[in-house]
PDB file of N, H, CA, C and O in Angstrom:
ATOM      1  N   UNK A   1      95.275 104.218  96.234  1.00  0.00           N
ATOM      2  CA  UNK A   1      94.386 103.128  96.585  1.00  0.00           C
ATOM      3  C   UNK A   1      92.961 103.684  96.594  1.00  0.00           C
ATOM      4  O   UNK A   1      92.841 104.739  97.217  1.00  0.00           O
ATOM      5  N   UNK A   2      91.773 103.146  95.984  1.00  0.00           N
ATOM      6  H   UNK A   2      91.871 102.289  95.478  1.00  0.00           H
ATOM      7  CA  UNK A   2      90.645 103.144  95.579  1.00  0.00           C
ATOM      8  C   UNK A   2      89.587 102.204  96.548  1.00  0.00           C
ATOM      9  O   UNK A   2      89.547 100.974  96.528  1.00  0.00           O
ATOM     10  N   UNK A   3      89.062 102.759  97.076  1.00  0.00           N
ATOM     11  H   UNK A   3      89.094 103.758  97.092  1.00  0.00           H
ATOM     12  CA  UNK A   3      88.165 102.689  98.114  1.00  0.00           C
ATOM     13  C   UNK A   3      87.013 101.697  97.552  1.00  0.00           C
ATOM     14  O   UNK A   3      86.089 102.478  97.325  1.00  0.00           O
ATOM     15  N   UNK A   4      86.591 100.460  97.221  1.00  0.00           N
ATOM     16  H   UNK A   4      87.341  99.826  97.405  1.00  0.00           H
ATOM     17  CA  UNK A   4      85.514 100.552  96.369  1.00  0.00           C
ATOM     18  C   UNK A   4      84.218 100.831  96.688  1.00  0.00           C
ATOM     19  O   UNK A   4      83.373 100.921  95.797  1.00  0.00           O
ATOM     20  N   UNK A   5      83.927 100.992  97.926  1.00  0.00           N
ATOM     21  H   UNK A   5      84.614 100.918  98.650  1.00  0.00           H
ATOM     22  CA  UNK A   5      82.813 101.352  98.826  1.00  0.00           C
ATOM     23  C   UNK A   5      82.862 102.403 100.174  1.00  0.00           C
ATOM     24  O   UNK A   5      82.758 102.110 101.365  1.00  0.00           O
ATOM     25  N   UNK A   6      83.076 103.865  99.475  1.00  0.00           N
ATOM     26  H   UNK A   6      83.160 104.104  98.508  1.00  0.00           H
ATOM     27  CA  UNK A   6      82.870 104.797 100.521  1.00  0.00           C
ATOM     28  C   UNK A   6      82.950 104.364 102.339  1.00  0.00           C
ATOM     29  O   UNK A   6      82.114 103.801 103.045  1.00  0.00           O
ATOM     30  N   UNK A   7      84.159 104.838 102.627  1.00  0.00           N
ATOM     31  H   UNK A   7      84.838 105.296 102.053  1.00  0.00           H
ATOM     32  CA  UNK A   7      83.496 104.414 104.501  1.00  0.00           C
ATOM     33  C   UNK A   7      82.730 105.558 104.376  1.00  0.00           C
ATOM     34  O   UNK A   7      83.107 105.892 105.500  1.00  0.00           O
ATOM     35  N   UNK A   8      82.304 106.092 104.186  1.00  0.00           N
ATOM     36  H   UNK A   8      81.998 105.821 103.274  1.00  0.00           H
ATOM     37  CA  UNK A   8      81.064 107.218 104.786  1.00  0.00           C
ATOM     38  C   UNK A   8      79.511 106.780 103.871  1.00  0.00           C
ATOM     39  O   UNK A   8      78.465 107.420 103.983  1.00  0.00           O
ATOM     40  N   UNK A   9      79.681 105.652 103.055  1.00  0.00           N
ATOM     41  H   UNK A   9      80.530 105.132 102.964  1.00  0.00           H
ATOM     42  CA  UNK A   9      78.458 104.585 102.358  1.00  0.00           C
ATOM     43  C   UNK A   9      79.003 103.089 103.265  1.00  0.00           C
ATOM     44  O   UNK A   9      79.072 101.977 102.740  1.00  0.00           O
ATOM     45  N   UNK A  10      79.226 103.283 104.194  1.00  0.00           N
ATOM     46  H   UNK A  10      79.170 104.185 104.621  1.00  0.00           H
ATOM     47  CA  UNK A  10      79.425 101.933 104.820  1.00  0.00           C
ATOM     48  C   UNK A  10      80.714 101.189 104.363  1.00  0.00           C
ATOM     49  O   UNK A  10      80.550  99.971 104.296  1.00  0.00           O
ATOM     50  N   UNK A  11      81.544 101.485 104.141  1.00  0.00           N
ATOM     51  H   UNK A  11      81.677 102.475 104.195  1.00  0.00           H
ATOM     52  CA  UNK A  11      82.963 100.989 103.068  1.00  0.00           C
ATOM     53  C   UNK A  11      83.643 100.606 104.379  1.00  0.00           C
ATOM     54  O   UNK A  11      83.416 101.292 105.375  1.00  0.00           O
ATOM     55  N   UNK A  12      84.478  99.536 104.446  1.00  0.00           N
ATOM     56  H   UNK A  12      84.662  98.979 103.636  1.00  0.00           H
ATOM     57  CA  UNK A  12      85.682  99.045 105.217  1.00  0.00           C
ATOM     58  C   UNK A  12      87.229  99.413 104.349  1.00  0.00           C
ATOM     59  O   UNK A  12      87.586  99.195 103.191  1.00  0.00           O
ATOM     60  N   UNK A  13      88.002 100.162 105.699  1.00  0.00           N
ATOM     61  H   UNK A  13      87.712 100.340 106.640  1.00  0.00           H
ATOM     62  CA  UNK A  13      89.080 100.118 105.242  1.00  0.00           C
ATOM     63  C   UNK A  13      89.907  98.702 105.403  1.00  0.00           C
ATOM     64  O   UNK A  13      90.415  98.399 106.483  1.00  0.00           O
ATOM     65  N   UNK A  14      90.004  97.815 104.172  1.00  0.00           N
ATOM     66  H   UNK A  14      89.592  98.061 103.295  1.00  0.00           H
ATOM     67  CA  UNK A  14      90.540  96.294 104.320  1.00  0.00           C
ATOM     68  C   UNK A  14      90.964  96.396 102.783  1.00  0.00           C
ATOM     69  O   UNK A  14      90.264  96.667 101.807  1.00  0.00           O
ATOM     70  N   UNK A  15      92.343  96.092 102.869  1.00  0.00           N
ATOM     71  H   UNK A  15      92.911  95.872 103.662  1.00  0.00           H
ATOM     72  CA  UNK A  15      92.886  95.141 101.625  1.00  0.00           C
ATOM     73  C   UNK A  15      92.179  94.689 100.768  1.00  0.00           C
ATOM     74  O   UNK A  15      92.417  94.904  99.579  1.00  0.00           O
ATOM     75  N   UNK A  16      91.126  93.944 101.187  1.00  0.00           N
ATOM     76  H   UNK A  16      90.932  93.770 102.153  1.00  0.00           H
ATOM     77  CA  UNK A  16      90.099  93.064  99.906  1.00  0.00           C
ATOM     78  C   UNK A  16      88.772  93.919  99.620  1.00  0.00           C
ATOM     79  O   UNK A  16      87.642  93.600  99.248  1.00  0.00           O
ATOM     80  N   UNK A  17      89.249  94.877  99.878  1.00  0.00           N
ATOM     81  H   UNK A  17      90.167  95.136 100.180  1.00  0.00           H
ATOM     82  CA  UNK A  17      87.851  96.086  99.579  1.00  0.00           C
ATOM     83  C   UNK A  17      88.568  97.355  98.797  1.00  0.00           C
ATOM     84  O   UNK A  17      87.834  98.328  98.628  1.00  0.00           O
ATOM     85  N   UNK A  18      89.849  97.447  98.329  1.00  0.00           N
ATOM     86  H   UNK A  18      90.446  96.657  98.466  1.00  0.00           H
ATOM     87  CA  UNK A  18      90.208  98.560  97.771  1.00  0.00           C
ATOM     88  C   UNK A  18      91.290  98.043  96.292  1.00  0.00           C
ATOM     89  O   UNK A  18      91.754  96.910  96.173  1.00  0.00           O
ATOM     90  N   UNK A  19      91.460  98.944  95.504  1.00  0.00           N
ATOM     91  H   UNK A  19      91.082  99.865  95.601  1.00  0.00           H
ATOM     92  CA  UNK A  19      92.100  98.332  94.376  1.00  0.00           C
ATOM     93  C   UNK A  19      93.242  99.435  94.270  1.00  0.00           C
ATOM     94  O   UNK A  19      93.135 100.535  94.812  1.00  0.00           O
ATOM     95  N   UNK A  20      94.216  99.086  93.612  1.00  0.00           N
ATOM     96  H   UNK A  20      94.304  98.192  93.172  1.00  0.00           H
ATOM     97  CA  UNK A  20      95.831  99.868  93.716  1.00  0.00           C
ATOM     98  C   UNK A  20      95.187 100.687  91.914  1.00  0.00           C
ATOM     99  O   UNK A  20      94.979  99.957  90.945  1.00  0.00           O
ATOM    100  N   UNK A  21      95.008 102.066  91.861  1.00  0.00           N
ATOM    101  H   UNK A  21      95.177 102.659  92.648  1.00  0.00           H
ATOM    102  CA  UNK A  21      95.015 102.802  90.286  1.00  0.00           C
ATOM    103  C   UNK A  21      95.953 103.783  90.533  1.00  0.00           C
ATOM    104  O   UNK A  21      96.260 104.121  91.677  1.00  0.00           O
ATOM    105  N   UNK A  22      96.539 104.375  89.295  1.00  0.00           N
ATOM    106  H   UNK A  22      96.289 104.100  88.367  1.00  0.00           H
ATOM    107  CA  UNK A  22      97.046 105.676  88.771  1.00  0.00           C
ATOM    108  C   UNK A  22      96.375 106.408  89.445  1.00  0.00           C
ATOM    109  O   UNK A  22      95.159 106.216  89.461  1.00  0.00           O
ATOM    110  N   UNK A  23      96.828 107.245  90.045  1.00  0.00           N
ATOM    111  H   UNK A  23      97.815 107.400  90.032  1.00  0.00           H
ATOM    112  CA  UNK A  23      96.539 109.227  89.919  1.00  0.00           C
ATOM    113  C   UNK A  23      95.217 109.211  88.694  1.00  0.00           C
ATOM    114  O   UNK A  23      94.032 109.136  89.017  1.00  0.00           O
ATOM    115  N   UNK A  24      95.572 109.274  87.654  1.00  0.00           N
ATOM    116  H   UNK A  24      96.535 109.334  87.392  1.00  0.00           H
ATOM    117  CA  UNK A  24      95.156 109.657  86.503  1.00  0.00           C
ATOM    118  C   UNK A  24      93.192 109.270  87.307  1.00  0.00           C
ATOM    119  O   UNK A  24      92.240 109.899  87.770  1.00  0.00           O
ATOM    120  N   UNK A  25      93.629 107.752  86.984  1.00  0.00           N
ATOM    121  H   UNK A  25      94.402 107.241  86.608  1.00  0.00           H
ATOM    122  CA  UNK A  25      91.927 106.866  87.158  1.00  0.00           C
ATOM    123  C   UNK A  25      91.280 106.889  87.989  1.00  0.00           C
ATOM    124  O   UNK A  25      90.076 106.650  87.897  1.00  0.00           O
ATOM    125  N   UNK A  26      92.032 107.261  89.352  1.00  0.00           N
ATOM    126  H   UNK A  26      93.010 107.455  89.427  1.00  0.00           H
ATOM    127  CA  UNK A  26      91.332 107.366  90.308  1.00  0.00           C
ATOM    128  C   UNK A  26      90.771 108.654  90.777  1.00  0.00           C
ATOM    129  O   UNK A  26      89.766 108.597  91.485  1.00  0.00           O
ATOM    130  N   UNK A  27      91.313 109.879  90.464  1.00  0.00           N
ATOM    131  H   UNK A  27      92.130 109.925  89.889  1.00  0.00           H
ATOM    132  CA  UNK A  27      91.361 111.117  90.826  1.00  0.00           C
ATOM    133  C   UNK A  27      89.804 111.754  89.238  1.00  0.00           C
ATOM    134  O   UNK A  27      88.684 112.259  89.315  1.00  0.00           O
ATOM    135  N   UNK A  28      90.822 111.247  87.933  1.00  0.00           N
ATOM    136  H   UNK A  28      91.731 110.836  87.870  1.00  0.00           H
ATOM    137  CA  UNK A  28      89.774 111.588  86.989  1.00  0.00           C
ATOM    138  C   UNK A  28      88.906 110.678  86.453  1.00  0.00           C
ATOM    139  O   UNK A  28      88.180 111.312  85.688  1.00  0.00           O
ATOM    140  N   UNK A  29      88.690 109.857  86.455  1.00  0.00           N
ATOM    141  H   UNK A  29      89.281 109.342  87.077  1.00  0.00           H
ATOM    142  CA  UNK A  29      88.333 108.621  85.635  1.00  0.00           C
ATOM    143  C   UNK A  29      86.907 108.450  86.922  1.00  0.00           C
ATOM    144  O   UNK A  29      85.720 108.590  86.626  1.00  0.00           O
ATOM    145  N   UNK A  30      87.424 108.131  88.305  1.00  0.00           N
ATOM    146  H   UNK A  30      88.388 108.018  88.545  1.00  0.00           H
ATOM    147  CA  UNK A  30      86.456 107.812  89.197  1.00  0.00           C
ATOM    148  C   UNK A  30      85.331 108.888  89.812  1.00  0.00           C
ATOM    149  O   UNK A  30      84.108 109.026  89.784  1.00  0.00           O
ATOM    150  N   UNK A  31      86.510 109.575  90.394  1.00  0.00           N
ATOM    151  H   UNK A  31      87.504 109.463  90.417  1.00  0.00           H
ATOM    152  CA  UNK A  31      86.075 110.787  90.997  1.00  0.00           C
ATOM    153  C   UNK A  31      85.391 111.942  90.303  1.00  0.00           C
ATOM    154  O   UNK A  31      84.454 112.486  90.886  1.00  0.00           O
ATOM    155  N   UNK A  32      85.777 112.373  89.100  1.00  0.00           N
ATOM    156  H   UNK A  32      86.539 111.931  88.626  1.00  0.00           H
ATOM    157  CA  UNK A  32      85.591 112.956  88.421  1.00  0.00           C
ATOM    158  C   UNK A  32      84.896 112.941  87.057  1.00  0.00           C
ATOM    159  O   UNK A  32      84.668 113.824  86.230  1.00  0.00           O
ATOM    160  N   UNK A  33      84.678 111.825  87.104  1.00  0.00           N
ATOM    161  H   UNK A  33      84.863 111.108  87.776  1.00  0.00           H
ATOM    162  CA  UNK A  33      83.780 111.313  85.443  1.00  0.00           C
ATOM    163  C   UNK A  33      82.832 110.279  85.464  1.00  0.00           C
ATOM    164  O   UNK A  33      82.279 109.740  84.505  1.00  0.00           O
ATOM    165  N   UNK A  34      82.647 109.965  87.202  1.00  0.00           N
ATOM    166  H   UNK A  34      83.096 110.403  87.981  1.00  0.00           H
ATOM    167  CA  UNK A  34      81.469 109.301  87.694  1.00  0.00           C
ATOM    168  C   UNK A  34      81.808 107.485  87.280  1.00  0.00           C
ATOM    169  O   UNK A  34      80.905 106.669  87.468  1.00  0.00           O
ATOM    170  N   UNK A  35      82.892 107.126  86.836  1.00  0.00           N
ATOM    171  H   UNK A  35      83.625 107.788  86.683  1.00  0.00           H
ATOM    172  CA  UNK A  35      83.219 105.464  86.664  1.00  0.00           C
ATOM    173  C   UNK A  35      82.816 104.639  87.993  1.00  0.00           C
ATOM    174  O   UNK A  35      82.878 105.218  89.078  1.00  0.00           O
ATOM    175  N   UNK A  36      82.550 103.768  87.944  1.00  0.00           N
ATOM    176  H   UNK A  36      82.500 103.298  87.063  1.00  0.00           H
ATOM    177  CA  UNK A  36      82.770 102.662  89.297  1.00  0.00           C
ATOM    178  C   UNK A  36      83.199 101.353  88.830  1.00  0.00           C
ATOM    179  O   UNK A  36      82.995 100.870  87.716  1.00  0.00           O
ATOM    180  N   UNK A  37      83.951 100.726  90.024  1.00  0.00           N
ATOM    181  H   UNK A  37      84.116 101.118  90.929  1.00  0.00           H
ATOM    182  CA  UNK A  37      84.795  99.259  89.642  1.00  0.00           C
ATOM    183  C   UNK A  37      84.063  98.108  90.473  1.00  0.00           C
ATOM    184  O   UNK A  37      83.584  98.116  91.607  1.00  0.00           O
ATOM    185  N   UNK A  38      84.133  97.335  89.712  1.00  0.00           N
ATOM    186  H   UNK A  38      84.522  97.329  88.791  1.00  0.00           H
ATOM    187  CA  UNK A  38      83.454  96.380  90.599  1.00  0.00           C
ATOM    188  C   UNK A  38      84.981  95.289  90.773  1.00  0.00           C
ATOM    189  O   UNK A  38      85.753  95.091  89.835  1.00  0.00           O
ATOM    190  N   UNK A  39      85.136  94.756  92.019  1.00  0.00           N
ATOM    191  H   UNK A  39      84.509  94.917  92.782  1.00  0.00           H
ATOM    192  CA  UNK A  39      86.168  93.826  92.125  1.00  0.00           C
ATOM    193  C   UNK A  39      85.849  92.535  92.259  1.00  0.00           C
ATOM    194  O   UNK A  39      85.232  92.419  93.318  1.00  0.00           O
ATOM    195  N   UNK A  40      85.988  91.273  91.591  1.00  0.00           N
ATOM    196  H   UNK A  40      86.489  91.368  90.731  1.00  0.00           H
ATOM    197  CA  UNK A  40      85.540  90.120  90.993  1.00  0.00           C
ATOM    198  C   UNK A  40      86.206  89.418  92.293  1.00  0.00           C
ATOM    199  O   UNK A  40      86.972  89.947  93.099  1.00  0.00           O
ATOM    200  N   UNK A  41      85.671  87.971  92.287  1.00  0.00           N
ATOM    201  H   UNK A  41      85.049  87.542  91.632  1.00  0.00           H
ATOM    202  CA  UNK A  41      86.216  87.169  93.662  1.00  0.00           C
ATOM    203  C   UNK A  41      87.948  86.811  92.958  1.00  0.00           C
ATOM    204  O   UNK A  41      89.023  87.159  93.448  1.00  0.00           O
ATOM    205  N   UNK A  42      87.736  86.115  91.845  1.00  0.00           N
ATOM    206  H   UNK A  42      86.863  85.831  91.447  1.00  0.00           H
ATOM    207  CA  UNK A  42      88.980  85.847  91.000  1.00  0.00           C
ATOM    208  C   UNK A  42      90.023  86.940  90.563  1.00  0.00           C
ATOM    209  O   UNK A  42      90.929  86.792  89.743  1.00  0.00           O
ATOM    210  N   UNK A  43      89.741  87.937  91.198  1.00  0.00           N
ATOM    211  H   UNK A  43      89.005  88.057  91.864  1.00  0.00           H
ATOM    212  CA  UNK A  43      90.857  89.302  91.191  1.00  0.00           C
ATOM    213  C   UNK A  43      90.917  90.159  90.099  1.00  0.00           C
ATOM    214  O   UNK A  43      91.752  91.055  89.970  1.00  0.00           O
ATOM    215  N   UNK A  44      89.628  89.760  88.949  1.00  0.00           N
ATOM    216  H   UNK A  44      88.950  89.032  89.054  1.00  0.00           H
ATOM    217  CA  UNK A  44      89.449  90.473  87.647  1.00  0.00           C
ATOM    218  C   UNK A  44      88.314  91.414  88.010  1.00  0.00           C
ATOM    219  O   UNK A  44      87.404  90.944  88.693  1.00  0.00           O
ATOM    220  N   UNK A  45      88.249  92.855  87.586  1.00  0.00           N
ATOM    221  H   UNK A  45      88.988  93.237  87.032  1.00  0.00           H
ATOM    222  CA  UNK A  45      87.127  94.219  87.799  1.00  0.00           C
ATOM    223  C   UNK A  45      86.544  94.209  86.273  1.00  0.00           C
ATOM    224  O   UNK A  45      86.877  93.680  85.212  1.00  0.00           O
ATOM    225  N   UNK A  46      85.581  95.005  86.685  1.00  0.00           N
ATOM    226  H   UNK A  46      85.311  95.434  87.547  1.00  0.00           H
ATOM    227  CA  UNK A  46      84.997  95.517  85.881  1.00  0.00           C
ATOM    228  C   UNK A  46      84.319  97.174  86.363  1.00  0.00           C
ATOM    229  O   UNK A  46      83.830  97.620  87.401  1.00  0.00           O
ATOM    230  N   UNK A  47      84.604  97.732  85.005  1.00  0.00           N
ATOM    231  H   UNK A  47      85.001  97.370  84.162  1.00  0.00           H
ATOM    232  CA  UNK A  47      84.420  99.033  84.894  1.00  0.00           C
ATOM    233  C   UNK A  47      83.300  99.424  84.404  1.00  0.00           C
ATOM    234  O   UNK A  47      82.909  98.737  83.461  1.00  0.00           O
ATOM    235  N   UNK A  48      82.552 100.403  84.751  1.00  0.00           N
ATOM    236  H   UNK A  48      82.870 100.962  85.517  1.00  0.00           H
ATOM    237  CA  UNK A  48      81.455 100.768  84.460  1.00  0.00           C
ATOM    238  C   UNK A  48      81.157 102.654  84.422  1.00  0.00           C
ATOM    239  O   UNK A  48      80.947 103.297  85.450  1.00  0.00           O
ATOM    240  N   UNK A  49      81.196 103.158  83.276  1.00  0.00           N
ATOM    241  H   UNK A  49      81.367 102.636  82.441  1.00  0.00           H
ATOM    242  CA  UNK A  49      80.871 104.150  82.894  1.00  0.00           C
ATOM    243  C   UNK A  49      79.825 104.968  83.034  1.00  0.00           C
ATOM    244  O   UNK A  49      78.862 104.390  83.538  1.00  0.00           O
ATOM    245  N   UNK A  50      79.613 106.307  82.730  1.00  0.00           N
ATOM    246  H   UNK A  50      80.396 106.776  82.320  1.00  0.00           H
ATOM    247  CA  UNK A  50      78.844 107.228  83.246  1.00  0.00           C
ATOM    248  C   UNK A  50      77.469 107.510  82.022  1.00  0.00           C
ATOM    249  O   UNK A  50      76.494 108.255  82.119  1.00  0.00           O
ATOM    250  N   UNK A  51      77.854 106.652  80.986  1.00  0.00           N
ATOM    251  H   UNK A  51      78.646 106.047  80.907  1.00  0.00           H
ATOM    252  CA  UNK A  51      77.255 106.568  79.865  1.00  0.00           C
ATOM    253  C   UNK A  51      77.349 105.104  79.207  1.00  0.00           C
ATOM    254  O   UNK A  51      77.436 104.966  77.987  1.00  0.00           O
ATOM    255  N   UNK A  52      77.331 104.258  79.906  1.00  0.00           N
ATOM    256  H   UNK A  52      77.260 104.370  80.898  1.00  0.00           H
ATOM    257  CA  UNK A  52      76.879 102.876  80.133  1.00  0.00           C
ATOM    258  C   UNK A  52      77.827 102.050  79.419  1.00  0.00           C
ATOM    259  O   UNK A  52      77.490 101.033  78.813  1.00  0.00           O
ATOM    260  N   UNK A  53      79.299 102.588  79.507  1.00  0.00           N
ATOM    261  H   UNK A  53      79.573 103.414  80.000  1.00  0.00           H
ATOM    262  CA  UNK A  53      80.337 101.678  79.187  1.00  0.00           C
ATOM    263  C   UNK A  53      80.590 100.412  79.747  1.00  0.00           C
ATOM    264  O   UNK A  53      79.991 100.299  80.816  1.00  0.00           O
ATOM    265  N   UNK A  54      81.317  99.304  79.409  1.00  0.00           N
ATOM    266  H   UNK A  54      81.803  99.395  78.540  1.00  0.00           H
ATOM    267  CA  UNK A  54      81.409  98.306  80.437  1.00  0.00           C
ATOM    268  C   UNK A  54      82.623  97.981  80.315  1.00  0.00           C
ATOM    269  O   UNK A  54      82.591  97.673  79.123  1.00  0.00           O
ATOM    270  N   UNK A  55      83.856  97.779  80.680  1.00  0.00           N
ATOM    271  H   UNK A  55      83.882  98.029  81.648  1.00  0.00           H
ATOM    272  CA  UNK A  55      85.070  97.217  80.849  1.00  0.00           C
ATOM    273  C   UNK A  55      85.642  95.888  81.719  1.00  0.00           C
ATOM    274  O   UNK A  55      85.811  95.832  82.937  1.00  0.00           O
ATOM    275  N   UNK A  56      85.852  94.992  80.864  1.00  0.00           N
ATOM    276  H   UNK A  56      85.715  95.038  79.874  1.00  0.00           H
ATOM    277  CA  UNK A  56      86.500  94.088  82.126  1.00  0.00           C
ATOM    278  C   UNK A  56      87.940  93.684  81.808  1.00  0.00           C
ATOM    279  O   UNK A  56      88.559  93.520  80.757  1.00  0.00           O
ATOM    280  N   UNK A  57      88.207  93.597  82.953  1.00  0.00           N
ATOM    281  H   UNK A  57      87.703  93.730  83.807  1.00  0.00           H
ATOM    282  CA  UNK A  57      89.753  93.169  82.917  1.00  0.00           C
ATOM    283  C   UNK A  57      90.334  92.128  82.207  1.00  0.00           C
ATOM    284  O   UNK A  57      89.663  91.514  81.377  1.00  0.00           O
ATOM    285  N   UNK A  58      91.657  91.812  82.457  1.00  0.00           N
ATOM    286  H   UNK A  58      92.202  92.311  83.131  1.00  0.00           H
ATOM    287  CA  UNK A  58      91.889  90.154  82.104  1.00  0.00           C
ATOM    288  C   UNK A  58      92.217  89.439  83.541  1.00  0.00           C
ATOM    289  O   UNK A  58      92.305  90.099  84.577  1.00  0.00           O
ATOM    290  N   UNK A  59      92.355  88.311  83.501  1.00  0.00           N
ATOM    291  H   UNK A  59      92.284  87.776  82.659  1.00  0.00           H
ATOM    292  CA  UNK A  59      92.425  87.877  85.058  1.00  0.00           C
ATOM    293  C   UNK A  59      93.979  88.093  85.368  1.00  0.00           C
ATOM    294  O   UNK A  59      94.786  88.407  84.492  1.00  0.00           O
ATOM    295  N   UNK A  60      94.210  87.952  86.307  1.00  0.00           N
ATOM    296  H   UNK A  60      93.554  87.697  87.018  1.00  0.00           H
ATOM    297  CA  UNK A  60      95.469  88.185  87.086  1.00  0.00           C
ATOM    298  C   UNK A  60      96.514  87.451  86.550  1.00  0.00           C
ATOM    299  O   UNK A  60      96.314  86.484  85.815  1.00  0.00           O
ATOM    300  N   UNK A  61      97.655  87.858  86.877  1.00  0.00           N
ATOM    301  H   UNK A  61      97.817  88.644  87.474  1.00  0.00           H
ATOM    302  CA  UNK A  61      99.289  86.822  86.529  1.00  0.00           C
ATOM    303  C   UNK A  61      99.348  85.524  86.965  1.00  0.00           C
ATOM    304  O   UNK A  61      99.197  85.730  88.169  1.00  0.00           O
ATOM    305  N   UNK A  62      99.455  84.379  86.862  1.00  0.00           N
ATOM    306  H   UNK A  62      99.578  84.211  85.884  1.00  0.00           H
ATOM    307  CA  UNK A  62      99.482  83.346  87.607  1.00  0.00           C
ATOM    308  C   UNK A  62     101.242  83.261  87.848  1.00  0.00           C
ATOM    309  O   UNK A  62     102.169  83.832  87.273  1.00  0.00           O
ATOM    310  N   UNK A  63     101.197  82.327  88.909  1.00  0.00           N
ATOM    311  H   UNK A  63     100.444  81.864  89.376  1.00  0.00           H
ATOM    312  CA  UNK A  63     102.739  81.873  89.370  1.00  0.00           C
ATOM    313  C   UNK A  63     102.726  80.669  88.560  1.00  0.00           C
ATOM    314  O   UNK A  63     101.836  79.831  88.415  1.00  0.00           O
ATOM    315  N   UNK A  64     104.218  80.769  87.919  1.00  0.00           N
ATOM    316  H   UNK A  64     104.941  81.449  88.036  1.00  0.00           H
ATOM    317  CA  UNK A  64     104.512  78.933  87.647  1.00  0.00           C
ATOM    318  C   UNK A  64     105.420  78.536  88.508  1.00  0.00           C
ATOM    319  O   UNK A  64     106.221  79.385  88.898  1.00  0.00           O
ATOM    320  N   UNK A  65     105.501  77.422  88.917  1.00  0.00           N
ATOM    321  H   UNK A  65     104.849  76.733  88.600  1.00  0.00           H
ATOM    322  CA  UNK A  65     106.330  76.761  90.407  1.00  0.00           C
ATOM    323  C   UNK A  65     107.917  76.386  89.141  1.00  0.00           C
ATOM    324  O   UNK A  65     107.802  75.562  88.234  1.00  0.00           O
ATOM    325  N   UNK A  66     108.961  77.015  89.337  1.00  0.00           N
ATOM    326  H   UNK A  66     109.054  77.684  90.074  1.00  0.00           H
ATOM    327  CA  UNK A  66     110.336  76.104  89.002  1.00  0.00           C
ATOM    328  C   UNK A  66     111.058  76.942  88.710  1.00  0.00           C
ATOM    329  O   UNK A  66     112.214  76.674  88.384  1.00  0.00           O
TER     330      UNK A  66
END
């Protein structure tokens, strides 16, 4: 789980402030290669690179009722 705002930069530990990544993304991708995520109200991120990449998600799974 991915923190998206440092508690030691003012970050809350809460559910709607952290995102579920791999080992891999969070450890190298974030931590290590300077990325940051932004988390959308509609549950879609966007990624942002250390050399001015931009990534966005697709939106979430929807439920069908039946």
């Amino acid at each position: 789980m991915h923190h998206l705002q440092h508690k030691a930069d003012g970050g809350k530990t809460a559910v709607s402030e952290c995102v579920l990544l791999c080992q891999f993304h969070h450890d190298i991708c974030i931590h290590r290669r300077g990325w940051r995520l932004i988390l959308h109200p509609d549950g879609t991120t966007t990624a942002y690179g250390p050399e001015g990449q931009v990534l966005h998600s697709h939106s979430p799974p929807t439920t069908r009722a039946g």
